[in-house]
Every structure is written in C-alpha cells, then in structure tokens.
VOGU-3710 file (C-alpha; in Angstrom, 3 decimals, decimal comma):
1> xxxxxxxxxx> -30,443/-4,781/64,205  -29,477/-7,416/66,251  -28,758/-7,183/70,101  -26,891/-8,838/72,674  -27,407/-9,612/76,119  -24,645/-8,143/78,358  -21,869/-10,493/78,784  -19,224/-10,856/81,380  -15,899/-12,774/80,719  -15,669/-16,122/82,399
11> xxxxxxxxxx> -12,173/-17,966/83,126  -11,672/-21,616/84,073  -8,390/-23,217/84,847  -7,643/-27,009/83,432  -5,383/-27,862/86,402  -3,280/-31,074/85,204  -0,902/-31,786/88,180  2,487/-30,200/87,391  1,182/-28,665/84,222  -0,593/-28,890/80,836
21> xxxxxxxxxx> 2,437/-29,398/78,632  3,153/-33,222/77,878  6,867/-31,917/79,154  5,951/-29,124/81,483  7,446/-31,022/84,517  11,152/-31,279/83,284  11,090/-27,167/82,991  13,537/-26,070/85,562  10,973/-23,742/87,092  8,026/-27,042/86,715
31> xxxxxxxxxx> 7,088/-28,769/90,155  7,172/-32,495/89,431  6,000/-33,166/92,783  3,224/-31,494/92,544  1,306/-34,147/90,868  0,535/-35,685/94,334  1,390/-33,138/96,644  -2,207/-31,461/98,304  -0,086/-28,638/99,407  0,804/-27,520/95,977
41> xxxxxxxxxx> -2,755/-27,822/95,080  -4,170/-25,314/97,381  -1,658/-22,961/96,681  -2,655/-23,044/93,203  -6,186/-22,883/93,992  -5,968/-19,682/96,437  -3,877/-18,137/93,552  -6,518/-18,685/91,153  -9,166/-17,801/93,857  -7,128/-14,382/94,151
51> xxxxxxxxxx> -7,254/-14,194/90,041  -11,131/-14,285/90,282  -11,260/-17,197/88,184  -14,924/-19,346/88,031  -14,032/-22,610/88,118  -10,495/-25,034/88,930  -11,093/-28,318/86,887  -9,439/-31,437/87,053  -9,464/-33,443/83,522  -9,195/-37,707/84,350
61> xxxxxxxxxx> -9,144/-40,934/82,664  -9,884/-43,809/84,758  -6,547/-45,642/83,500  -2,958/-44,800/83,004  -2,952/-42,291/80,024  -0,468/-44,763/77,831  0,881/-48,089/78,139  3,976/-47,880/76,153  6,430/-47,376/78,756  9,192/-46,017/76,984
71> xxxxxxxxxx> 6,943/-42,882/76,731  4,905/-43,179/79,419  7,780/-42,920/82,107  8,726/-40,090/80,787  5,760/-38,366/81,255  3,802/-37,263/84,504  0,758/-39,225/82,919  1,167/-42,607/85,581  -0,502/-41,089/88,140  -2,569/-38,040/89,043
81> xxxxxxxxxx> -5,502/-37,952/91,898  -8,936/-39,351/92,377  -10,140/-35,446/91,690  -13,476/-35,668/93,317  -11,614/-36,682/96,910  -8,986/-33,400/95,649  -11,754/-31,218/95,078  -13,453/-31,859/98,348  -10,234/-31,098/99,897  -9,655/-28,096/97,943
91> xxxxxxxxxx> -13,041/-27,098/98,896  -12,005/-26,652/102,684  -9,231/-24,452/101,653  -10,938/-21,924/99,130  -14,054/-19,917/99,649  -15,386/-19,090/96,227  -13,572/-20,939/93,550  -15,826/-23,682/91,442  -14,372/-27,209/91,795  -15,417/-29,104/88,429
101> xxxxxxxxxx> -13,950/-32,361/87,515  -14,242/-35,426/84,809  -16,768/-38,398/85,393  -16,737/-40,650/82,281  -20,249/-41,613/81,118  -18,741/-44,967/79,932  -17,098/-46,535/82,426  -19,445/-45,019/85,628  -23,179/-45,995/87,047  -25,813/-43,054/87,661
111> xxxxxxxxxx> -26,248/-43,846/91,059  -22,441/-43,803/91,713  -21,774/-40,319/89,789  -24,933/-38,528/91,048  -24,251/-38,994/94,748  -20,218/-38,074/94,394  -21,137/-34,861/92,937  -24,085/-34,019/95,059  -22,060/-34,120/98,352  -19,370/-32,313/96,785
121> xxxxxxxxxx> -21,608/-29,932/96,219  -22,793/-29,849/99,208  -19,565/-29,875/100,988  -18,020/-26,738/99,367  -21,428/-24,730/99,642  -22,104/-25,062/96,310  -19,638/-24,920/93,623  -19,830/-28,575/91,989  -19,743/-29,064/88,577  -19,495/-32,253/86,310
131> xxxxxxxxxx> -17,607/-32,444/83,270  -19,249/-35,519/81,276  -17,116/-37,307/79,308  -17,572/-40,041/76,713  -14,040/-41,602/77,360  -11,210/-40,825/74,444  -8,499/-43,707/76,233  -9,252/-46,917/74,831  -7,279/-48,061/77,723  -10,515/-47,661/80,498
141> xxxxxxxxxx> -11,879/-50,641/79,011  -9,854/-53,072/79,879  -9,943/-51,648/83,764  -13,916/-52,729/83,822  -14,270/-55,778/82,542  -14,287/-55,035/78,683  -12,513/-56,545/75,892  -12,734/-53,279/73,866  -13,327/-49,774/74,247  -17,508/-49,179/73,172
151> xxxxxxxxxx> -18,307/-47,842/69,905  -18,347/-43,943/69,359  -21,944/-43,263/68,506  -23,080/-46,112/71,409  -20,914/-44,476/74,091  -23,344/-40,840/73,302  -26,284/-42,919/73,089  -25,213/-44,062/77,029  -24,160/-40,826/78,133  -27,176/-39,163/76,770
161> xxxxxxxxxx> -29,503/-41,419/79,161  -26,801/-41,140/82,131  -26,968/-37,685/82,091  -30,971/-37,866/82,203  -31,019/-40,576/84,613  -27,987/-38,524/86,996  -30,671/-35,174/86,966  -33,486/-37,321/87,739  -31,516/-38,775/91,510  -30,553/-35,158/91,803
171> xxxxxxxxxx> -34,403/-34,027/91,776  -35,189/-36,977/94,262  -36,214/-34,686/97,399  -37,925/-31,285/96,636  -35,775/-28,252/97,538  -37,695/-27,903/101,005  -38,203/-31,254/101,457  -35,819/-31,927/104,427  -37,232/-30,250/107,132  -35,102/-31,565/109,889
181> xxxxxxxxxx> -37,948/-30,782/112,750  -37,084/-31,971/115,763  -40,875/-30,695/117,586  -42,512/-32,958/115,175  -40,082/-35,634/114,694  -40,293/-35,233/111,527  -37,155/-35,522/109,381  -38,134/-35,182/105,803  -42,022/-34,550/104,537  -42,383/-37,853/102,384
191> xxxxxxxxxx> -44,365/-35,865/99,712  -41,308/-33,918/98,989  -39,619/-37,392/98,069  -39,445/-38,742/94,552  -37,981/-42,345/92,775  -37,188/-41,842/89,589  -38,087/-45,352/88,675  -35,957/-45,563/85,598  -35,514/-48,354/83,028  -33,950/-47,734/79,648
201> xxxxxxxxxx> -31,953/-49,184/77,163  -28,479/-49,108/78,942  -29,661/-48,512/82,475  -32,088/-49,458/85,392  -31,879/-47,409/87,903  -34,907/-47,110/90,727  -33,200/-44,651/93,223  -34,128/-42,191/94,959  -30,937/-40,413/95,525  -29,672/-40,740/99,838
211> xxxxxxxxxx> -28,754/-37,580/99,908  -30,883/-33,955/99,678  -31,061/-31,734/96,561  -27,577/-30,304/95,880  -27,425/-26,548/96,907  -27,003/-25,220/93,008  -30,458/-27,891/92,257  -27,827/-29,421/89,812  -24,100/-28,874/89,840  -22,948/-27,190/86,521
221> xxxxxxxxxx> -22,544/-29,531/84,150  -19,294/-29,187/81,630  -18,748/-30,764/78,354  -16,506/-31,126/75,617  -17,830/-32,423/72,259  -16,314/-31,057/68,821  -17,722/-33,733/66,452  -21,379/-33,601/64,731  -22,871/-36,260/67,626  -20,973/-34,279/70,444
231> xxxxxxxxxx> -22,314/-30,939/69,539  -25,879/-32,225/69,674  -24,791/-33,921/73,225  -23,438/-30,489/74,255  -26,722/-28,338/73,010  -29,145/-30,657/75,071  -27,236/-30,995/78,205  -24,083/-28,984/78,598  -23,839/-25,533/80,146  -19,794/-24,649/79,966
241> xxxxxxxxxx> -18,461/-25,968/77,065  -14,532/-26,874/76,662  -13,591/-26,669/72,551  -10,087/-27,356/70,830  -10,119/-23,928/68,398  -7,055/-22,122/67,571  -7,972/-19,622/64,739  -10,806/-16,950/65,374  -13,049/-17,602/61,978  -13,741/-21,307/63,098
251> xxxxxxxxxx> -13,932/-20,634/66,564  -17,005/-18,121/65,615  -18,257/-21,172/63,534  -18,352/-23,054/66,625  -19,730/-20,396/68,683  -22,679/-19,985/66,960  -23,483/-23,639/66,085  -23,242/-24,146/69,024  -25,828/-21,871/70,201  -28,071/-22,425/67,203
261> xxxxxxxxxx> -28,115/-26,239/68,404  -28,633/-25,003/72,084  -32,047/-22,611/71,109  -33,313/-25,674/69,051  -33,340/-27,866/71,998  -35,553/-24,937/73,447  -32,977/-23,569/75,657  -31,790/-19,698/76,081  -28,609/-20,046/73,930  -26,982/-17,240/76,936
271> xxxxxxxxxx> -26,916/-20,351/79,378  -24,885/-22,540/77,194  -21,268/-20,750/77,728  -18,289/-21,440/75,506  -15,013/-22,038/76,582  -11,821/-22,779/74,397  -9,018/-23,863/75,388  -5,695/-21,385/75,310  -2,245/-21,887/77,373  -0,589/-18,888/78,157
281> xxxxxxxxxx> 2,956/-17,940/78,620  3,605/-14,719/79,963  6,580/-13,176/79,897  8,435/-9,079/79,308  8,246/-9,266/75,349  7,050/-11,665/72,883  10,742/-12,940/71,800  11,067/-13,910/75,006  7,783/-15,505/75,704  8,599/-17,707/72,368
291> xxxxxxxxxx> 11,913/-18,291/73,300  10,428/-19,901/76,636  8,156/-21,853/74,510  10,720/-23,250/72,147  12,402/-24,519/75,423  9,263/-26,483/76,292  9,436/-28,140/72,581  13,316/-29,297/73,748  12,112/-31,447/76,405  9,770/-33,497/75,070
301> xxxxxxxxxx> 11,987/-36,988/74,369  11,368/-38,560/71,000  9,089/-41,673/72,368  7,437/-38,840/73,858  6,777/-37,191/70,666  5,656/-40,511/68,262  3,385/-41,680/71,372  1,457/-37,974/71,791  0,182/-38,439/68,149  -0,390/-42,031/67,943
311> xxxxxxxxxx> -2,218/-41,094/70,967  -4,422/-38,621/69,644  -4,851/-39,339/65,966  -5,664/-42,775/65,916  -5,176/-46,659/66,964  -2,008/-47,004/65,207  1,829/-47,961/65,914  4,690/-45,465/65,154  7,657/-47,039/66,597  9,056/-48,272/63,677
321> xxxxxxxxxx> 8,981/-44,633/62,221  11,103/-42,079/62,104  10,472/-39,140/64,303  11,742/-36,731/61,676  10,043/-38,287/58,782  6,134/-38,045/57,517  2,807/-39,206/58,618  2,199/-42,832/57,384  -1,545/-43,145/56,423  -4,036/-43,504/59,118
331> xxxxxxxxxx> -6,689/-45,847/59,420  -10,260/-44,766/60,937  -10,241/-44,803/65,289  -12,320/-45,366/67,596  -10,708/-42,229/69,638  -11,927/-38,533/69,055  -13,716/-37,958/65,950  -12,795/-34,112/65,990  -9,169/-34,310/67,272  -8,402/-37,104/64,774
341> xxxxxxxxxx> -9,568/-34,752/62,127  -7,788/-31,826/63,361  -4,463/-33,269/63,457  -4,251/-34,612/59,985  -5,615/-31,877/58,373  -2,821/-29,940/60,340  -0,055/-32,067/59,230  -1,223/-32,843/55,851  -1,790/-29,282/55,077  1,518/-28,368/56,382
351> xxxxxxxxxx> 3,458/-31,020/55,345  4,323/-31,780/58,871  6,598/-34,931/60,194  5,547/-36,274/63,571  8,041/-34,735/65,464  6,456/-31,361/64,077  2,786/-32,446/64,094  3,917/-33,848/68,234  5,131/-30,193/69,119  2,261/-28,327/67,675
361> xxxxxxxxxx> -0,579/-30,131/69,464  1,696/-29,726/72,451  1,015/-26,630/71,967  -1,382/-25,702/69,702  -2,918/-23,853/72,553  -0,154/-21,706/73,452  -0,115/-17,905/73,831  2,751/-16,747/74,400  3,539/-13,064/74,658  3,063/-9,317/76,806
371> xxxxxxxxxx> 0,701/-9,381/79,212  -0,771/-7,004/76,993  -0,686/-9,477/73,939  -2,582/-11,937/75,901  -5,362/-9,776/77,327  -5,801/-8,571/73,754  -6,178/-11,989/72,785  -9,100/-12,476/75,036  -10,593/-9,484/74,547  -10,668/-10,229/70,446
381> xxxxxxxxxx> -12,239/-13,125/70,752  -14,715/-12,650/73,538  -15,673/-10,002/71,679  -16,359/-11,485/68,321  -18,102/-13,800/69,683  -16,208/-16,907/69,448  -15,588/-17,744/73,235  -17,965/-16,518/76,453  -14,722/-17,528/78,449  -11,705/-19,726/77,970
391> xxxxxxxxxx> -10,412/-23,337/79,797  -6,835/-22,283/80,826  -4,098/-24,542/81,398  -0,837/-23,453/82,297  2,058/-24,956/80,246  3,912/-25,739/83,707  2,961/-24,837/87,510  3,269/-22,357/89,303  5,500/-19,716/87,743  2,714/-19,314/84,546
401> xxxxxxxxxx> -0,537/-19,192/86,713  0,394/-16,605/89,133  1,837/-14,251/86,412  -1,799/-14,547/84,723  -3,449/-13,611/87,507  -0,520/-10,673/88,708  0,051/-8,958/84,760  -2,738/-10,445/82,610  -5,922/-10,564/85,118  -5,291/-6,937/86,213
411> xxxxxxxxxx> -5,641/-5,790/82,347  -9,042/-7,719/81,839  -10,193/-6,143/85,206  -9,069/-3,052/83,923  -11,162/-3,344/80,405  -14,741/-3,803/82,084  -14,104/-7,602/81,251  -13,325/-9,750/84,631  -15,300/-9,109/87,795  -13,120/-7,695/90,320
421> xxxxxxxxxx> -15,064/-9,245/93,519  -17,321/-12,980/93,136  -20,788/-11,532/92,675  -22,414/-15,111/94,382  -21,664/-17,846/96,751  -22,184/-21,107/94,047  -20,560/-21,736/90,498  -24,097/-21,084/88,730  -24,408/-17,294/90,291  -20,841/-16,396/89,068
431> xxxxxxxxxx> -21,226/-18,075/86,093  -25,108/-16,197/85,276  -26,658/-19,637/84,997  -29,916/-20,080/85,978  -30,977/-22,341/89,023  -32,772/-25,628/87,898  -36,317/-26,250/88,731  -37,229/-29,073/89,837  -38,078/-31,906/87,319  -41,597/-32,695/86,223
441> xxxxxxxx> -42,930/-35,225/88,192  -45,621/-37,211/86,489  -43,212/-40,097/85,780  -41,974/-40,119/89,361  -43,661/-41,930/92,081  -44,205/-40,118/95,004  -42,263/-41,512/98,553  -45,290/-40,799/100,296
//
C-alpha cells in the first residue's frame, strides 16, 4: 500500500495589475488605475495576507506585451511595474505574505538577478522568491540588442546554467560568515567567503555576491514549464511550479511526471509543489457566477480577440481574418511549445473560430460558481493529487479577491485544508520547503 506524506493546501495569487482577464479592467466593478497605483497594491496584498495566502506574484515581460496597437491600447498590457521595486514596497506594508516575481533567464545577467532577489529577501525578512522564466514575448529581443528572439531549446540550455550560476553568488558568504564584531574589528571572517569562479558556455561570471546569504539560504524559486525540455528544467531546479491544466485526468498526468522527474534528479518529490492555475468568480449561485463571466467575454473588442491568439499560438498575422470564421493553418513558433499545442488542439477539436478559441483561453481558467462549488473544486483536485496548491488570478480586482478570501477561504479553513494562522516567518517555512545548505565548495576558492 502506498502512503503519503501529510499535505497542507498552498495558495498563491498571480497579481496582474487591474486583473487577470485580457478585459478585466473595462468591468464596471475593475480598477483601471490600479495598474500603477501602490495604494491599490497594498490593499490587495493585506487582503490576501488576511486570506492566509503563501505567496503574491507578479508575472513580467521586459517589453510591451504586443505591438499592434489597435489591440494593444485596448488592453492594460502597455504598462505594469518594475515588480521587484513593487515587491520591496509591498514588503514594508505586509508581515507574512511571500513576494515572488518574474526574472527572465534570457534577457538578464547572474550577477544582476542574484543580488535583486537577495536584498529583497532580505528586506522583507525573508519571503523572496524567483519565478525563472525562459521568455514567451518575442518582443524582449529587440529591447537588448537582438535581432531575434533565441531559439527554444538554447534559451533552457542558458537558463539551466543561470540558475546554477545565480545559487552559486547566493552561497558566496557562509550563513555565519558576517560577524559584524566591532571588539575585533572584524567585519566578516574571510574563510566564510567564497567566488564562485564560473566560466561556461553562455556565462563568465567570477563574483562573489556583495551582499550576505539571503535569510531563506535561497529565495524559493518558481517555475513554469509544460513542454518535454521545461519539465526536465522544472524537476532539477524548481520548487513551486505554475501549470496551464484545466481537466483533472491530465492535471494528475502532470502531477506525477512531474514528481517522477523531480525523484530522478535525486530530490524528495514533497519539495517540488504543484500549482495550476484557476480564476475564480464567486458569486450567490452558479447562473449567476456564469452570467458574470459571459459579461467578461462582451468586453473583449475584436482586435482584442484575433491579437490574444496570434499571441499565444504562434508567429502569425490574423488581421486579414475574420473574427467569426476558422483557424487558418499555423506554422511552427518560436513561442510556447505547450500553449501552442494546447490551443490548437482546443480549437481543432472543437471546431472553434478565433473569436471562440480568444474567449476560452481568456478564460480557460475560470471557476465560476458557490463558494461552495469552488472550495469543492480545490478540495477534488488537491486531493487526487493533481495540484499541492493553485496560482490564482482574479478575473478583475478587487471585488473577486476579497470574496475568495471572505466565502471561499473560510470553507477550506473549515475542511482541515488552509492554515488558519502562518506557521513561519519566510516563504520556505509556510510553504514546508526545506532550507538550502550551503553549496559544496571544492570548486570555490576560498576569500581567505
């Protein structure tokens, strides 16, 4: 018979300015100006603070997301915040709450990415984490220097070293290597100091890191990888993984791939956590939650609607096609391997026109029901093992967050699933993740 460890629901919250739905800031109750507003923010962040929630993260693309302007103005997509400088903000105004954001792997140095996340970790006591990122918008490239956006297996092979090279600065000083001794004058022991010294095949990188160990040894590191070469990413380095799975047989599949991949890399399968993706919609009955959901669908303009899957399928152009009429056929991307593949076998399957196919990756996501409906939701899945938590983002903000976390958290609470009280004081002891050790040192040279 096979046994379980005991598990403990974990809930993350994909904050995306005024909301995760491409239209969620035209909804009468949406806050448009909260895509720049610090205020609105921290509101949010308290509210999901009171909702116990592990971790706030901020998704980001180094680029405007879309340079077809017919669509892109009439999204909130032109601008959003730097969200390492919002999270350190946020971090003043929240006490337990882990602060996670995006660093792309392609268009970032080591040095640069290691030391942002270190002092935010420092700064909010602990509750850093990194979501690594491969890039998906084509777009980045041109804002560093490159004619073209790097190939798909090439931009793994780099993040796979900059994620070795990033833990490496993070291990420069020992954990009591700062001693800060004024009797001695002594300000750090130089034994406890360590330069990685590294040279590989993308990057050279001598270091050590200016800044002491982070509190949590490393911040939590996040990833989201769906496709054959990003599960393998994910099973050597990732510790909360975001997925894209909307039906419960699959998202098992996932689940225990996933974890499969994770014990042949040698590690405890219980530290690699996974986290789909749902957007809930709360509302008195399920008609109702629907009928707010349909509403959603009205808003989003036609450009809107031809540019989110031309966006997300592939490197193609769908102006000249009707909105109302079928998929033409779609050459091979450099974008997401395993969103690519999703949509079309959506709309081929269903016969779905691009207006259609638009609306249901909008929100493919949704949940939309009782509170009841949606805690049994969770509960099914976590359950069945397909999901150790979920990545929640609200269709618009702040109406569908703080009825979560006023009808749906109360339920989970209720069932033995959601802590009622934060059990540590960094992201890893809520989450049950294990502090890192140290890094072997033999390829280190000492600062002595």
């Amino acid at each position: 018979m096979t046994t379980h460890p005991v598990r403990r629901l974990s809930l993350g919250a994909l904050v995306q300015g005024s909301g995760g739905h491409i239209a969620g800031w035209r909804h009468p109750d949406g806050r448009p100006d909260g895509q720049l507003n610090f205020a609105f923010h921290a509101d949010l962040a308290r509210t999901l603070e009171r909702g116990r929630f592990d971790a706030l993260f901020l998704a980001d693309v180094v680029a405007v997301w879309g340079h077809q302007l017919d669509s892109l103005s009439r999204t909130g997509r032109a601008e959003h915040f730097e969200p390492i400088t919002l999270l350190a903000a946020l971090s003043l105004v929240t006490e337990h709450i882990g602060l996670a954001a995006t660093a792309t792997a392609t268009y970032n140095h080591p040095f640069h990415i290691a030391r942002k996340f270190a002092s935010l970790d420092h700064i909010s006591g602990g509750r850093a984490g990194w979501n690594v990122v491969t890039s998906v918008v084509p777009l980045e490239a041109a804002n560093f220097g490159f004619d073209r956006h790097l190939e798909h297996e090439l931009r793994y092979r780099r993040a796979d070293e900059f994620v070795q090279v990033v833990k490496a600065l993070w291990d420069s000083f020992d954990d009591a290597a700062v001693v800060r001794d004024k009797a001695t004058g002594r300000y750090y022991d130089p034994a406890g100091l360590h330069t990685p010294h590294h040279r590989g095949e993308h990057f050279s990188v001598r270091g050590p890191l200016n800044i002491s160990r982070p509190p949590q040894g490393h911040p939590v590191v996040f990833q989201a990888g769906s496709s054959p070469t990003g599960r393998e990413f994910a099973a050597r380095h990732g510790e909360v993984l975001f997925t894209s799975q909307y039906e419960l047989g699959p998202a098992q599949a996932f689940y225990a791939d996933v974890k499969a991949r994770a014990a042949a890399h040698g590690r405890d399968p219980a530290h690699v956590l996974v986290w789909p993706g749902i957007s809930p919609l709360v509302a008195a009955t399920e008609t109702e939650a629907r009928q707010r959901l349909g509403e959603l669908g009205d808003l989003v303009h036609d450009d809107v609607a031809r540019r989110l899957v031309q966006d997300n399928i592939g490197d193609l152009d769908l102006s000249d096609h009707p909105v109302d009429g079928p998929l033409p056929d779609i050459p091979e991307s450099n974008r997401s391997k395993s969103r690519r593949d999703l949509l079309l076998k959506t709309a081929r399957a269903e016969g779905l026109t691009i207006r259609q196919l638009a609306l249901r990756f909008a929100t493919d996501a949704a949940v939309a029901g009782t509170p009841e409906q949606i805690a049994d939701h969770i509960e099914t899945w976590f359950r069945a093992y397909a999901a150790d938590g979920f990545n929640i983002s609200f269709p618009y903000l702040p109406g569908p967050a703080e009825d979560f976390v006023d009808q749906v958290v109360p339920l989970l609470q209720q069932r033995g699933l959601l802590r009622t009280e934060y059990e540590g004081t960094t992201l890893r002891e809520n989450l049950g993740l294990p502090r890192p050790a140290a890094r072997d040192r033999h390829l280190q040279e000492s600062g002595r």
